[in-house]
Residue frames relative to the residue before (quaternion, step in Angstrom):
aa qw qx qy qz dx dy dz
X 1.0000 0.0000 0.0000 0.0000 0.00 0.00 0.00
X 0.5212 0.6403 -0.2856 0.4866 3.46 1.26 -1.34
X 0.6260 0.7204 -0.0017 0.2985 3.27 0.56 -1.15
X 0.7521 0.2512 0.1065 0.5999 3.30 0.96 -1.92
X 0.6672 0.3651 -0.3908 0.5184 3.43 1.21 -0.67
X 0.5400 0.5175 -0.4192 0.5146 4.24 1.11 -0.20
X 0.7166 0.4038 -0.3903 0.4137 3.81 0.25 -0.20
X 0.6818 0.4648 -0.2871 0.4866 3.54 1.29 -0.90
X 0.4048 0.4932 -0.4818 0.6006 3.86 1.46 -0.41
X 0.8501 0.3630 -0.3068 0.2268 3.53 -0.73 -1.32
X 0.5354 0.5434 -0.3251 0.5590 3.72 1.44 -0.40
X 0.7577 0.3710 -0.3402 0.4154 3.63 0.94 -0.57
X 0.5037 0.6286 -0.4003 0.4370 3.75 1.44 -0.19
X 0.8857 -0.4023 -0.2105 0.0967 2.90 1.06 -0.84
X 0.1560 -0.6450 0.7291 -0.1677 2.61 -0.30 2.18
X 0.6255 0.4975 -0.4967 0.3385 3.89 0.12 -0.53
X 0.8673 0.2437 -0.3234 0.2894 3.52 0.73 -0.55
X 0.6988 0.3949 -0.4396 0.4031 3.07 1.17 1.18
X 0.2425 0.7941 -0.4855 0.2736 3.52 1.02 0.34
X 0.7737 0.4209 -0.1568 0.4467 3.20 1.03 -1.45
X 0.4892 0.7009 -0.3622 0.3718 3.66 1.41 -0.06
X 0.4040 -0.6362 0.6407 0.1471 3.68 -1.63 0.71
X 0.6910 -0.2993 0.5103 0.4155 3.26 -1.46 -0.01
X 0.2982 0.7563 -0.5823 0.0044 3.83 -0.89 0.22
X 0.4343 -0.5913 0.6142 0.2908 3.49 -1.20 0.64
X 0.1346 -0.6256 0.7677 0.0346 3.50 -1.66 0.91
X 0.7220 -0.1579 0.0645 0.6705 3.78 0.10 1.16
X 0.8333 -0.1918 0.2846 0.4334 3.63 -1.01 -1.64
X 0.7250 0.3855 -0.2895 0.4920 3.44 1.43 0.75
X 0.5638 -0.6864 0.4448 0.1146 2.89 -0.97 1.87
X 0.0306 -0.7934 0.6025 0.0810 4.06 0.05 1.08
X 0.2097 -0.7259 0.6478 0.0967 4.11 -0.82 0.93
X 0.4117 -0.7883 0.4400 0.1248 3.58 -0.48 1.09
X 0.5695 0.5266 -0.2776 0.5668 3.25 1.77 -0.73
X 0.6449 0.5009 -0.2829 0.5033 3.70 0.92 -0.66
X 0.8137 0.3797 -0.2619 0.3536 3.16 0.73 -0.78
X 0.5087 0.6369 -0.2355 0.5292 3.27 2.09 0.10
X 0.3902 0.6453 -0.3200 0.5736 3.51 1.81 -0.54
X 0.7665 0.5642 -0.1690 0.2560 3.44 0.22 -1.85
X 0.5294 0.6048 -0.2269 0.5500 2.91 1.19 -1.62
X 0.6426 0.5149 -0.3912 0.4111 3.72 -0.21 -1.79
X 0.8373 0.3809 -0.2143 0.3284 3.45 0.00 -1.80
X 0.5877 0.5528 -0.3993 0.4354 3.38 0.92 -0.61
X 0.6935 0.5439 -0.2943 0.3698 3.59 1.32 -1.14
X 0.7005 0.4605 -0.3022 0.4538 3.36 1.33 -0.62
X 0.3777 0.6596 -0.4918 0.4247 3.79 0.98 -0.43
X 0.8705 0.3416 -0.2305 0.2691 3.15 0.01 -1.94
X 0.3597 0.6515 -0.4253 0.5150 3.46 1.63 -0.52
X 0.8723 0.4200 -0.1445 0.2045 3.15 -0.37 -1.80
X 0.5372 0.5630 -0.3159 0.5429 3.33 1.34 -1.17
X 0.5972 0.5284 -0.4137 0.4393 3.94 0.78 -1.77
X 0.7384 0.5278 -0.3257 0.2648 3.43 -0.13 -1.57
X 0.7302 0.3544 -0.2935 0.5051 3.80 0.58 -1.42
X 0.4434 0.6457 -0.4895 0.3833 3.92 0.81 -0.48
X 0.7552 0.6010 -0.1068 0.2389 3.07 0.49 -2.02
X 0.7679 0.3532 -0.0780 0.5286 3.05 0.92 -1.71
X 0.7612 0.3780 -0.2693 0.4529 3.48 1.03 -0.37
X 0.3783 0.6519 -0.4875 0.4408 2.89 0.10 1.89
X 0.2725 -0.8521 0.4456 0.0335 3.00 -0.36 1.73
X 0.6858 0.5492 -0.3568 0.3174 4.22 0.54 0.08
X 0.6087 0.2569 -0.5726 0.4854 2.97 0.43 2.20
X 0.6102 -0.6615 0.3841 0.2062 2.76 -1.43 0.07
X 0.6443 -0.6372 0.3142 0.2832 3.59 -0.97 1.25
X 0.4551 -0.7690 0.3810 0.2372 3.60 -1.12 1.46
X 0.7038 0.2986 -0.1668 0.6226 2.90 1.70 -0.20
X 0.4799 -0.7844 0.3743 0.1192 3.28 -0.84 1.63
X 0.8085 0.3359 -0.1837 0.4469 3.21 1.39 -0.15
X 0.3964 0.4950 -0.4051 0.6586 3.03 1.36 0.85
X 0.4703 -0.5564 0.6113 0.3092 3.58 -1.74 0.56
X 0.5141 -0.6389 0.4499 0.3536 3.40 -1.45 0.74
X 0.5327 0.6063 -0.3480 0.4771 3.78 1.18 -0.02
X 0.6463 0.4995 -0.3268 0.4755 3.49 0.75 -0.99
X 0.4818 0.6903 -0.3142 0.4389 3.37 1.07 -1.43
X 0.6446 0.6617 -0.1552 0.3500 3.15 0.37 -1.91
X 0.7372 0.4231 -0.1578 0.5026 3.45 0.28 -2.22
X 0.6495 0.5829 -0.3609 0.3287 3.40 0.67 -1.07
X 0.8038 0.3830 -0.1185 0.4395 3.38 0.37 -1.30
X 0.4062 0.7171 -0.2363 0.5148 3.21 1.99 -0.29
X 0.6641 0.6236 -0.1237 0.3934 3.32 1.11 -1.48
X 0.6192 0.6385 -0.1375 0.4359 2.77 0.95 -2.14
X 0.8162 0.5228 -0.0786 0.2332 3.58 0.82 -1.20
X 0.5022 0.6567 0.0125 0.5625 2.12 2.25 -1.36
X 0.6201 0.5276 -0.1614 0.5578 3.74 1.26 -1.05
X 0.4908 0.7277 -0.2450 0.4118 3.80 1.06 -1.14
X 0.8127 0.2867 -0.0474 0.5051 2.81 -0.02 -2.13
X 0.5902 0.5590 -0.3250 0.4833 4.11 0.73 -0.40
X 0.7644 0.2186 -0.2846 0.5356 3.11 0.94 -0.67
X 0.5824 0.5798 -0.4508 0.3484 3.55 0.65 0.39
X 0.4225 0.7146 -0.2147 0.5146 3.00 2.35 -0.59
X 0.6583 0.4331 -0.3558 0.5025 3.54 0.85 -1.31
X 0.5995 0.6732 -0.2617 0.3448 3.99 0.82 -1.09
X 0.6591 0.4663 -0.2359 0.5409 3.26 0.96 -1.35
X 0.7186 0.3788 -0.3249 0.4844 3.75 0.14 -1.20
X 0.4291 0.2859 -0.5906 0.6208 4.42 0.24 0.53
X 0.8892 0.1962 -0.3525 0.2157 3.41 -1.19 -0.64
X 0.6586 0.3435 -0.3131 0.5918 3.86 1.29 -0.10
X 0.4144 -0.5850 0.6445 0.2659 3.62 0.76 0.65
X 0.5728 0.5443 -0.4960 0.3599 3.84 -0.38 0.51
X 0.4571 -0.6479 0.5152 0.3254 3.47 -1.19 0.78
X 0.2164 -0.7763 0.5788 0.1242 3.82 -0.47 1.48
X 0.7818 0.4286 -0.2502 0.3775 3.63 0.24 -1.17
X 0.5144 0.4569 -0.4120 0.5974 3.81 1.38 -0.22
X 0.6828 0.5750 -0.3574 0.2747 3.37 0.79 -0.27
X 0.5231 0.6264 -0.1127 0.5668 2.98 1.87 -1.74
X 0.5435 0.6681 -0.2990 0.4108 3.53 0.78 -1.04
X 0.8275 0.4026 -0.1336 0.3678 3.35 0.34 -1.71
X 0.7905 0.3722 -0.2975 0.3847 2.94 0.75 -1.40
X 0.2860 0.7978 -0.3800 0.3706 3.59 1.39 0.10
X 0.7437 0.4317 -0.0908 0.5024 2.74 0.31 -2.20
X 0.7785 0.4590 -0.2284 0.3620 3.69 0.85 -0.52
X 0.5223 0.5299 -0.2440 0.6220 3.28 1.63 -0.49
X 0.6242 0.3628 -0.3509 0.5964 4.13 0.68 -0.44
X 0.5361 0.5254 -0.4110 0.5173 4.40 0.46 -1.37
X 0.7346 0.4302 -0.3803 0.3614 4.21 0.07 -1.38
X 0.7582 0.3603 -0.2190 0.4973 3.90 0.57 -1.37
X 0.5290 0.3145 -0.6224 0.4837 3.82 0.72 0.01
X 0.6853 0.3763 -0.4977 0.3755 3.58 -0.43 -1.21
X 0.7399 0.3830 -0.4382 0.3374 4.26 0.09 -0.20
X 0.4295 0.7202 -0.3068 0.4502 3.17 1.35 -0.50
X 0.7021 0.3751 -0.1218 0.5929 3.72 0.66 -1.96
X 0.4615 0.6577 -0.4432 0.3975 3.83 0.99 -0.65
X 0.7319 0.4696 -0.2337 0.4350 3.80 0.27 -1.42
X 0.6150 0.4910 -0.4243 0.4479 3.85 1.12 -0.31
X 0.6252 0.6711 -0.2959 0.2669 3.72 1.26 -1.24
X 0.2638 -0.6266 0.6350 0.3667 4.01 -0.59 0.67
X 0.8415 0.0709 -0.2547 0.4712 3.78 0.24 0.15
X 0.5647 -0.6172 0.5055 0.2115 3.53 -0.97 1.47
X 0.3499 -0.6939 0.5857 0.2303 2.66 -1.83 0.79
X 0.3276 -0.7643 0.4395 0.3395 4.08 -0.02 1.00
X 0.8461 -0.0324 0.0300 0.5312 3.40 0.24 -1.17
X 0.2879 -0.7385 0.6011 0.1016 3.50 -1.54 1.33
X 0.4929 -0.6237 0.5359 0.2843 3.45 -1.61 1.44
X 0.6551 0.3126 -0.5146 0.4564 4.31 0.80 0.47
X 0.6203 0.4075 -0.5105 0.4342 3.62 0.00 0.53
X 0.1724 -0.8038 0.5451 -0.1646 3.03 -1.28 1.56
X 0.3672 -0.8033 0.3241 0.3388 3.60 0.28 1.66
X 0.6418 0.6669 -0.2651 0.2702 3.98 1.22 -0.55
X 0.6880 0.1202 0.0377 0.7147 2.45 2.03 -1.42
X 0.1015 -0.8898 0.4408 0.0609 3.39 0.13 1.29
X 0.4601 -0.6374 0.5600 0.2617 3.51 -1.17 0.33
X 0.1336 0.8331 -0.4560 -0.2831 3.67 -0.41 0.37
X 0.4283 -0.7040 0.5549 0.1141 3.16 -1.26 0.71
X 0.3533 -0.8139 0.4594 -0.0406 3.12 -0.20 2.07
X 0.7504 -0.5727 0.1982 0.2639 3.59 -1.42 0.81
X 0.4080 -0.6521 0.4494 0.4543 3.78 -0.02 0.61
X 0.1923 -0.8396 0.4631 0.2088 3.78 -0.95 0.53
X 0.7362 -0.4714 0.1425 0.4642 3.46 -0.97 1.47
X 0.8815 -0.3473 0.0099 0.3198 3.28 -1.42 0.55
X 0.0187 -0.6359 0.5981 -0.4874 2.96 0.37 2.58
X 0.2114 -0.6312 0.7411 0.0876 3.65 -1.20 0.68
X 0.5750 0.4856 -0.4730 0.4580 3.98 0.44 -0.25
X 0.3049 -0.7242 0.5981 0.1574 3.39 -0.94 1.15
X 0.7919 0.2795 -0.0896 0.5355 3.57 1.27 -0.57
X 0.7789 -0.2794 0.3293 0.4547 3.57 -1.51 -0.42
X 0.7988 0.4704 -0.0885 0.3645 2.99 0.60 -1.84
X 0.4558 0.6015 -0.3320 0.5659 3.43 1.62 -0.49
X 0.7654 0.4335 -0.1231 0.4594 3.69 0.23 -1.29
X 0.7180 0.2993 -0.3632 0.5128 3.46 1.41 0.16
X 0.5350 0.5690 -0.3900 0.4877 3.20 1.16 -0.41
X 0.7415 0.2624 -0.4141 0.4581 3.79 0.47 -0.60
X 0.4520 0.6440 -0.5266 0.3220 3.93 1.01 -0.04
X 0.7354 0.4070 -0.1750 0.5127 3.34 0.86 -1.35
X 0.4793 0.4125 -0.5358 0.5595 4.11 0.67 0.51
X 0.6669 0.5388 -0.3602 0.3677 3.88 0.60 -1.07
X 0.7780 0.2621 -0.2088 0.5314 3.71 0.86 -0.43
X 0.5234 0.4017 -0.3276 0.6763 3.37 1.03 0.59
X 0.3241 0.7902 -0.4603 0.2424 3.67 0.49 1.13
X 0.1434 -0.7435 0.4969 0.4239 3.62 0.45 1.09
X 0.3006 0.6350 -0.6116 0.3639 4.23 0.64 -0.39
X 0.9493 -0.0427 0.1516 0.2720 3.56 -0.16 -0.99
X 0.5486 0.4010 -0.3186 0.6609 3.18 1.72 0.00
X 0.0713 -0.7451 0.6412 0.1692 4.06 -1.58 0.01
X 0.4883 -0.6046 0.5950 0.2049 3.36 -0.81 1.13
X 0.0561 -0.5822 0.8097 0.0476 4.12 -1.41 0.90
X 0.3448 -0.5754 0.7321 0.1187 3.25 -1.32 1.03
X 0.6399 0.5036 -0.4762 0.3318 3.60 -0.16 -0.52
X 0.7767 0.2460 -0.0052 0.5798 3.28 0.65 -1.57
X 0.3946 -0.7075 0.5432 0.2207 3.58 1.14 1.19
X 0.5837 0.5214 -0.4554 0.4244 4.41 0.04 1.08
X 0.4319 -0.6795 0.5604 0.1942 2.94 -1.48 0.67
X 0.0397 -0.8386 0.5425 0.0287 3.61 -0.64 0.61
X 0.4470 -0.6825 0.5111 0.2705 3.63 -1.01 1.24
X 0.5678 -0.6680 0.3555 0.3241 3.56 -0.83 1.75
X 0.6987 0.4309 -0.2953 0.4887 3.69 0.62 -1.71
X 0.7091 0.6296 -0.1264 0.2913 3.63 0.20 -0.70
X 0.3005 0.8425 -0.4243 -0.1412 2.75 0.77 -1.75
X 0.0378 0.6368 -0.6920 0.3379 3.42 0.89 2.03
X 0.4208 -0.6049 0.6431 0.2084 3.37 -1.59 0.79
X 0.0983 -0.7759 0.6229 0.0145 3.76 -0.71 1.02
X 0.9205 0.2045 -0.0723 0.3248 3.69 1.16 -0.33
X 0.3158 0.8439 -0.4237 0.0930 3.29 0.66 0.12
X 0.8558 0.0218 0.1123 0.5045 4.11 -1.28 -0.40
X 0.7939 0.4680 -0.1436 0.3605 3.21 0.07 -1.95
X 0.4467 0.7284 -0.3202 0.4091 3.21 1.49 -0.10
X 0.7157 0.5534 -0.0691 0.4204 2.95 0.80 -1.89
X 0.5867 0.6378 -0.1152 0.4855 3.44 1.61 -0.86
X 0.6830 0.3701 -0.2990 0.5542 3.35 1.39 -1.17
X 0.5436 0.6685 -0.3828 0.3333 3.95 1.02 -0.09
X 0.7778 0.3789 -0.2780 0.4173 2.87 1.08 -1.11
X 0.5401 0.5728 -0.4213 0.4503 3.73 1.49 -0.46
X 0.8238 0.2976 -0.1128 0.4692 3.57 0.62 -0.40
X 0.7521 0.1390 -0.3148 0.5621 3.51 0.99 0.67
X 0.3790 -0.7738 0.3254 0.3895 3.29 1.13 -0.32
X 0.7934 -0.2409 0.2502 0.4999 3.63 -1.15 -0.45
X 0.5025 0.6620 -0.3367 0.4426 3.53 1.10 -1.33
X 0.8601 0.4323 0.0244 0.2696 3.20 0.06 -1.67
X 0.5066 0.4375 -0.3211 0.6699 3.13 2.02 0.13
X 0.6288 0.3703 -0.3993 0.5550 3.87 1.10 -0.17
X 0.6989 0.5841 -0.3200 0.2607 3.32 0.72 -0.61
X 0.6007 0.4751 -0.2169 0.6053 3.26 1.96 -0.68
X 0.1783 0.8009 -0.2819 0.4973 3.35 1.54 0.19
X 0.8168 0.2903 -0.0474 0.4963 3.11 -0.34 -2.13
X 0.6310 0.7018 -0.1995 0.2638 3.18 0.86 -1.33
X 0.7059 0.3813 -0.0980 0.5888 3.44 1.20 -1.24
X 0.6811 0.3661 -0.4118 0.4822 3.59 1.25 -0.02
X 0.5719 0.5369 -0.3734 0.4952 3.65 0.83 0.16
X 0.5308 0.5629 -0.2382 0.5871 3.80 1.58 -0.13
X 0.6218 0.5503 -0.0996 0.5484 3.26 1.28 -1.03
X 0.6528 0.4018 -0.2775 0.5791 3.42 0.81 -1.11
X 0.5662 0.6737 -0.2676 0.3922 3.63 0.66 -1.30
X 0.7235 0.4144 -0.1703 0.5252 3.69 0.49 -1.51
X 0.6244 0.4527 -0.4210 0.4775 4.13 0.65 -1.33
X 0.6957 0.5553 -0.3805 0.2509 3.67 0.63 -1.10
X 0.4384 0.7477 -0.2168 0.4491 3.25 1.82 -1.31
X 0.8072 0.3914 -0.0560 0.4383 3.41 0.57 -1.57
X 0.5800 0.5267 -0.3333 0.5245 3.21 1.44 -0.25
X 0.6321 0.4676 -0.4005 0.4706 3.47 0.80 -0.93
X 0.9288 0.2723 -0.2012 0.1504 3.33 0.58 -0.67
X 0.1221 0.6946 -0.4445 0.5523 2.58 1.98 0.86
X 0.7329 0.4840 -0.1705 0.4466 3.45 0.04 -1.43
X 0.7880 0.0497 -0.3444 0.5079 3.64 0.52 0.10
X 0.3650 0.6139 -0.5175 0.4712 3.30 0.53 1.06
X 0.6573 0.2864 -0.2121 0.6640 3.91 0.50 -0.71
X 0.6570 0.4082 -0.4818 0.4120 3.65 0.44 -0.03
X 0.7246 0.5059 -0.2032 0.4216 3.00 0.91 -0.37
X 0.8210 0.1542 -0.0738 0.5448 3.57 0.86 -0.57
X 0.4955 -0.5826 0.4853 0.4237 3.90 -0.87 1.90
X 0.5665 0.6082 -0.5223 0.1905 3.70 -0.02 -1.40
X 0.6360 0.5494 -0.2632 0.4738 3.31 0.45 -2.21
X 0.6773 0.5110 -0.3838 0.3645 3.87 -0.13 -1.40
X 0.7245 0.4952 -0.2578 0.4043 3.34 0.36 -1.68
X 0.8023 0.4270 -0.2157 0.3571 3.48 0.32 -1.40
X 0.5746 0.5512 -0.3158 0.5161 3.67 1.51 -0.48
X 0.6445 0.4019 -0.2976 0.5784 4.13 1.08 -0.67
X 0.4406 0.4921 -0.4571 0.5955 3.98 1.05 -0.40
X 0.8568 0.2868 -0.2139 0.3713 3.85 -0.19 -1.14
X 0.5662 0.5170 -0.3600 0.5315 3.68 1.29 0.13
X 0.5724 0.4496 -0.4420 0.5242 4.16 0.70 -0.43
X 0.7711 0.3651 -0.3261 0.4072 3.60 0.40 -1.37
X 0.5416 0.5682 -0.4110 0.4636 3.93 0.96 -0.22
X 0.9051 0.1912 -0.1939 0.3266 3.43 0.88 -0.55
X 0.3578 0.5925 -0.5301 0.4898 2.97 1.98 0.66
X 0.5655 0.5181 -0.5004 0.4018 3.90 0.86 -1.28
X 0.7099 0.5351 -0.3803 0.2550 3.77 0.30 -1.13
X 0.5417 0.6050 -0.3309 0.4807 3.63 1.32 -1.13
X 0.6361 0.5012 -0.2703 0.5207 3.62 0.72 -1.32
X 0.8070 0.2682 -0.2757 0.4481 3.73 0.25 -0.54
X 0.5043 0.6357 -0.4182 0.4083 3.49 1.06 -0.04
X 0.7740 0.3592 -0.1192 0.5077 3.37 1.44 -1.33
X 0.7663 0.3108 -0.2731 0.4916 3.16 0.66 0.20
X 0.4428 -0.8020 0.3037 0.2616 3.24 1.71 1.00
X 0.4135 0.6283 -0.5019 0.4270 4.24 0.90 0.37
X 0.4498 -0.6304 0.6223 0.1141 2.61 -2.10 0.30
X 0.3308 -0.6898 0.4054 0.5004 3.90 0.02 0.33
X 0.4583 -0.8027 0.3390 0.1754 3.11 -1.45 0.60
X 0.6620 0.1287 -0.1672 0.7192 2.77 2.26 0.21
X 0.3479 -0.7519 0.4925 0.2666 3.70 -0.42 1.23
X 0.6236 0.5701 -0.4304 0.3176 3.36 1.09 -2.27
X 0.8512 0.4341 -0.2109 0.2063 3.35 0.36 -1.97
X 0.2376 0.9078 -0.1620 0.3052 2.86 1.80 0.07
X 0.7694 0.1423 0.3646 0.5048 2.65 0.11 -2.54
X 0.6757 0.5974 -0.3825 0.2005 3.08 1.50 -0.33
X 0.5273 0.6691 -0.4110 0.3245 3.75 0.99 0.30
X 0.4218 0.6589 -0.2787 0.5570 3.19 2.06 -0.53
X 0.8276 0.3541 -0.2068 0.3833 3.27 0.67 -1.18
């Protein structure tokens, strides 16, 4: 509340002292009062907005409520905050005749676009220096990495929250009933409604953005396994031998199905001595 009622004060300070402004020249630059009232707004909501998901997404305590995940907790109250400031957004744009939610919209979409791309940054052997969503008027800030955390951002630090409770180690995934369920237990920890708090509290963005995120993890791990695959068979005749044994028959089976235009009719029983 604290929060929403300081962004909707500061947007109203000041807009009062430019509503009443003209065009004016300042030497050889033309200053627009409506533009510069635009600016202000967005700059005011970034810092709100950036503060808020920083804040709340943080995962190193423990949940006030024992039956609830500390993440859900999180999204919830996350949400709550998220809703506030939008609707203070809808409020502002009647009384400043200005388009609020195309505003809210963007700088959203730009404030989630800045921490994935830094987020996916930390996987790259070559950095990205400068990003096309940071904007020197209306900056994004980009808040301290926290102590022994690999997430360079929010979204990093939720994305690995929400692999941590989705552990096949200890969690099992029902496909029927599209939920995750805690093995010893079998307390439901995940299900639909989940997916729902994401989008109220990161938005659409942020469900693509965690997206990207988990496939650059993905890429990250196969590469992992490759290296070390790879000095394994360098290392041992066995591996070498048994991997050219399982290439001839992979590509004699393929000739054979190429020419006789089938499909195998069993892969497992196939392949499964290989495997």
């Amino acid at each position: 509340r604290f929060k929403i009622a300081e962004l909707t004060y500061n947007i109203s300070v000041f807009s009062d002292g430019v509503m009443d402004m003209e065009k004016t020249l300042v030497g050889v630059i033309e200053l627009d009062p409506k533009q510069l009232l635009e600016d202000g707004i967005r700059k005011e909501l970034v810092k709100h907005l950036a503060g808020a998901l920083n804040e709340e997404l943080q995962f190193n305590e423990k949940p006030k409520n024992s039956k609830e995940l500390l993440v859900v907790e999180k999204l919830n109250r996350l949400s709550k905050i998220i809703n506030g400031l939008k609707m203070t957004f809808e409020y502002v744009q009647d009384y400043l005749n200005i388009n609020g939610l195309l505003i809210w919209k963007e700088e959203m979409m730009r404030i989630i676009n800045y921490n994935v791309e830094q987020e996916c940054n930390s996987f790259k052997k070559k950095k990205l220096q400068f990003s096309r969503f940071q904007n020197d008027s209306i900056p994004i800030p980009l808040f301290p990495q926290m102590p022994n955390d690999p997430s360079v951002t929010f979204i990093g630090r939720l994305a690995r929250e929400i692999l941590k409770i989705t552990d096949p180690k200890t969690v099992i995934y029902v496909d029927l009933l599209t939920s995750w369920y805690d093995i010893k237990t079998h307390q439901e920890l995940v299900d639909q409604k989940f997916t729902n708090k994401l989008i109220t509290s990161i938005d659409v963005h942020g469900i693509i953005g965690l997206d990207k995120i988990y496939s650059y993890m993905i890429s990250d791990d196969l590469e992992a396994i490759h290296k070390s695959l790879l000095r394994q068979t360098i290392k041992e005749k066995q591996w070498i031998e048994y991997l050219q044994k399982f290439k001839i028959d992979l590509e004699s089976r393929r000739l054979l199905n190429a020419r006789e235009r089938t499909k195998y009719e069993n892969p497992y029983k196939t392949f499964n001595n290989y495997i």
